[in-house]
C-alpha positions as CSV (number, residue, x, y, z in Angstrom):
1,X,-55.9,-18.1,51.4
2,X,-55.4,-21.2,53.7
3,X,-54.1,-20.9,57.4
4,X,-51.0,-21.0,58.8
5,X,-50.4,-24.4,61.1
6,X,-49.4,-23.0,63.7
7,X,-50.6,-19.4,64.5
8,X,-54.5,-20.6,62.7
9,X,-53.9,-16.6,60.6
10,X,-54.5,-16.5,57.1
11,X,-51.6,-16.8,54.4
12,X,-51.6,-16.5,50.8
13,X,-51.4,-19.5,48.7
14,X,-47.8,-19.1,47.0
15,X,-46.0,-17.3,50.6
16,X,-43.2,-19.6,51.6
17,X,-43.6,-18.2,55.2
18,X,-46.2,-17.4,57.5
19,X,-46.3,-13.2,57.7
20,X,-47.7,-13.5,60.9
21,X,-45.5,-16.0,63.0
22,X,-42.7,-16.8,60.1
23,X,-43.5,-20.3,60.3
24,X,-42.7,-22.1,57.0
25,X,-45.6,-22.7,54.8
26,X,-46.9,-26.0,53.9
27,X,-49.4,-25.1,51.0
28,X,-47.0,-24.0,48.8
29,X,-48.2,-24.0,44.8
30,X,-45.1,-24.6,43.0
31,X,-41.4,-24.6,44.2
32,X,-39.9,-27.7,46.1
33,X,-42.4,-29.9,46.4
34,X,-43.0,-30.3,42.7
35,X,-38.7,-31.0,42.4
36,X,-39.2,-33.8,45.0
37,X,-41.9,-35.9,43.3
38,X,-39.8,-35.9,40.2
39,X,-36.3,-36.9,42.1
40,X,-38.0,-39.3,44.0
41,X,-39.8,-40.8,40.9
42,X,-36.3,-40.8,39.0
43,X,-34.3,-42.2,42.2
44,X,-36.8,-44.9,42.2
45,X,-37.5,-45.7,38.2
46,X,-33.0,-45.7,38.4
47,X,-32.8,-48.0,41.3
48,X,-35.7,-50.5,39.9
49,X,-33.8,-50.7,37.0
50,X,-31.0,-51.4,39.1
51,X,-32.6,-54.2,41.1
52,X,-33.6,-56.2,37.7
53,X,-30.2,-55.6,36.2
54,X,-28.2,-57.3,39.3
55,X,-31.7,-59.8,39.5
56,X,-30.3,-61.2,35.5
57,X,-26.4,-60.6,35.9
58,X,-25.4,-62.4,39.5
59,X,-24.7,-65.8,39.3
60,X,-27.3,-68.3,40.2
């Protein structure tokens, strides 16, 4: 159990929303936040790849 930022009440770990108040829940286990990391991680592994490509093949 954490609490809730914004009514201080207890809410279960995995809840997506506050029962109390039906604010969104930042403490979340699994679910979006673990599909961010990895399409940040690939948006930026694609666009440093990017950056050396263009770095080698525009003229000097």
């Amino acid at each position: 159990m954490v609490k809730c930022l914004y009514c201080g009440k207890e809410v279960p770990d995995d809840s997506a929303h506050c029962p109390h108040c039906g604010a969104v829940s930042h403490f979340q286990r699994k679910g979006y936040r673990a599909g961010a990391r990895r399409r940040f991680l690939f948006w930026f592994i694609l666009l440093v790849l990017f950056s050396f490509f263009m770095a080698f093949w525009l003229p000097r």
